[in-house]
C-alpha positions in Angstrom: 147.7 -0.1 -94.3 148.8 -3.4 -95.6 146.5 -6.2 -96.5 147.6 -8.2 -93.4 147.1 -5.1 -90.9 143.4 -5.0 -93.0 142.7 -8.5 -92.0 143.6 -8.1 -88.7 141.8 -5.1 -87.7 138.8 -6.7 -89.5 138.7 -9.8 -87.7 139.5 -8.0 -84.0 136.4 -5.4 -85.2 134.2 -8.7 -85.6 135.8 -10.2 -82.5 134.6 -6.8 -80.5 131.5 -6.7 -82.2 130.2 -10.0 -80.9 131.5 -8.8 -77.5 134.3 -11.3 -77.5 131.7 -13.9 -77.1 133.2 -17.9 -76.5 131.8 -18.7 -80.4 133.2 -15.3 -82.0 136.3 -16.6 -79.9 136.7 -19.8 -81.4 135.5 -18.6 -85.1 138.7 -15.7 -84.6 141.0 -18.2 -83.7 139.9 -20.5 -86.4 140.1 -17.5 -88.8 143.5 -17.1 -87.8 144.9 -20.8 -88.0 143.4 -20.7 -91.6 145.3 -17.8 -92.6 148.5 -18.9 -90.7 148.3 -22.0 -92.9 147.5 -20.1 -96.1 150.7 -18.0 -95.4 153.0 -21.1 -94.6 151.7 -22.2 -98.4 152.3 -19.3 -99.8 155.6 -18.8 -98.5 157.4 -22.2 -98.0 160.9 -20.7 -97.9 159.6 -18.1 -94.7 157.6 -21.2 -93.0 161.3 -23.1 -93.3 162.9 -20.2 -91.9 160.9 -19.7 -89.3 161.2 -23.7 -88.5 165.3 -23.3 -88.7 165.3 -20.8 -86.3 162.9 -22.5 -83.3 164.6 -25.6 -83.5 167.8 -23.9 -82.7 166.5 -22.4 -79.9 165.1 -25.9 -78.6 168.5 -27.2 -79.2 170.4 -24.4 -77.6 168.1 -25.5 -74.1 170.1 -28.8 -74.2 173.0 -27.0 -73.2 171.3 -25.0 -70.2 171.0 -26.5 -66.2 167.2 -28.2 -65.9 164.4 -27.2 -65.6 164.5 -28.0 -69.7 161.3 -29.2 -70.0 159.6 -25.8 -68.5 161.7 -24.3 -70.9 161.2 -26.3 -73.9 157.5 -25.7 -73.2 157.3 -21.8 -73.3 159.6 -22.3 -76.4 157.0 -24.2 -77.6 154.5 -21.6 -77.3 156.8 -18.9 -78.7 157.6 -21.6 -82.0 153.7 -21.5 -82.3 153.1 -17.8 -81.7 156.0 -17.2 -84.8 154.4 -19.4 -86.7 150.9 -17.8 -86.3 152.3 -14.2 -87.5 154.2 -15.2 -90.5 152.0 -12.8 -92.2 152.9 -9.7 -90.1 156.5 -10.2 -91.9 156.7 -8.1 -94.7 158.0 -4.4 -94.9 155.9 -0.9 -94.3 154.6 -0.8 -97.7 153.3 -5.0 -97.5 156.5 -6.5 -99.1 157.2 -10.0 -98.4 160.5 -10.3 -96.3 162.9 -13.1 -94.9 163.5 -13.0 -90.8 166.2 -10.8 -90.3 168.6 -10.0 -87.6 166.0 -8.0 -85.0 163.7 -10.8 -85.6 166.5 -13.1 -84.3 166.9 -10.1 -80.9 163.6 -10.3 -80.3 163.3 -14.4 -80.1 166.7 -14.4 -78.6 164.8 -12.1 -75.6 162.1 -14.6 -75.8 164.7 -17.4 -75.3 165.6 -15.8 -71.9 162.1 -16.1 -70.8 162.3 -19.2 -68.8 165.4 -18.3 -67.0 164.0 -14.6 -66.2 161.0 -16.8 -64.4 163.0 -19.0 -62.3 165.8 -17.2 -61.4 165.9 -13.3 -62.7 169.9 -12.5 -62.2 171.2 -9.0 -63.0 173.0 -10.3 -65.5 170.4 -12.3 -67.4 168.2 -9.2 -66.9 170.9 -7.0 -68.9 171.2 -9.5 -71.6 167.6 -9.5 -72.0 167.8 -5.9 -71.7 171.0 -5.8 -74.6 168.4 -7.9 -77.1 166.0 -5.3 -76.7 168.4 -2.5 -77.3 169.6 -4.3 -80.1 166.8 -5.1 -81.6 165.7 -1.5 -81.9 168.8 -1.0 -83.8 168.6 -3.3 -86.0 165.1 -2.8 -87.0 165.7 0.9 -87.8 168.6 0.0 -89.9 166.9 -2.7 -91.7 162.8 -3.5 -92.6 161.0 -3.5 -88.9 158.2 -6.6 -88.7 154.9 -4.7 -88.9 
C-alpha cells in the first residue's frame, strides 16, 4: 500500500468512526484540501499538467452548441476533483508519475458528461463508450492511476 492509499484509508477510518458526523465532515475535507495543496507544492510540474489539460477541455466547450455554461460548470467540478487527487498519481509501487494518455480517456469521457445529460445520442454514447475501452488499454500498457 502506498503512502497515499495509507492516508486515505486513514482519514475515511476516522471519517467512519465519528459516524460521518457534519464536524468529522468538514475536518476530512479540510484534511484533504491541505494535502491537495501540499501535493501541488511538492509537485509543481504535475499541478501545471494537470492545469494544461482542464483548460483545454474548457476551451474545447467553445466550439460545442450552448448550453456552454452548464458545461463549463461540471468541467469545473471535474478541474477541481483532478486537482484534489494529484496524489493518487503515482505507479503501483508509490512512484511519482506525469498524466498519461488513459488519464487523458478517462477526462475525455468526463468531457462528454454534459452532452450525455442533455441529449444522450447513440453516437455520443459509443464515444463515451470508445474512451472507456481505451482507457483500459492504455492503462494496462502503461502505469494505471492508483
Amino acid at each position: 500500500m502506498t503512502e497515499g492509499e495509507r492516508w486515505a484509508r486513514d482519514r475515511l477510518a476516522e471519517l467512519e468512526r465519528a459516524g460521518f458526523a457534519p464536524r468529522a465532515i468538514a475536518d476530512f475535507l479540510m484534511a484533504s484540501q491541505r494535502r491537495a495543496n501540499e501535493t501541488r507544492r511538492e509537485r509543481p510540474d504535475l499541478a501545471r499538467q494537470a492545469r494544461r489539460w482542464t483548460a483545454v477541455g474548457a476551451a474545447a466547450y467553445a466550439f460545442t452548441s450552448p448550453p456552454r455554461k452548464p458545461a463549463l460548470a461540471a468541467w469545473a467540478a471535474v478541474a477541481l476533483m483532478l486537482d484534489w487527487h494529484l496524489g493518487m498519481v503515482e505507479t503501483e509501487d508509490g512512484e511519482p508519475r506525469p498524466l498519461g494518455p488513459a488519464d487523458a480517456a478517462t477526462l475525455a469521457r468526463a468531457w462528454f458528461i454534459p452532452f450525455a445529460a442533455r441529449a444522450p445520442t447513440p453516437a455520443l454514447i459509443a464515444a463515451a463508450a470508445a474512451t472507456d475501452v481505451l482507457d483500459g488499454r492504455l492503462a494496462r500498457a502503461s502505469a494505471p492511476t492508483r
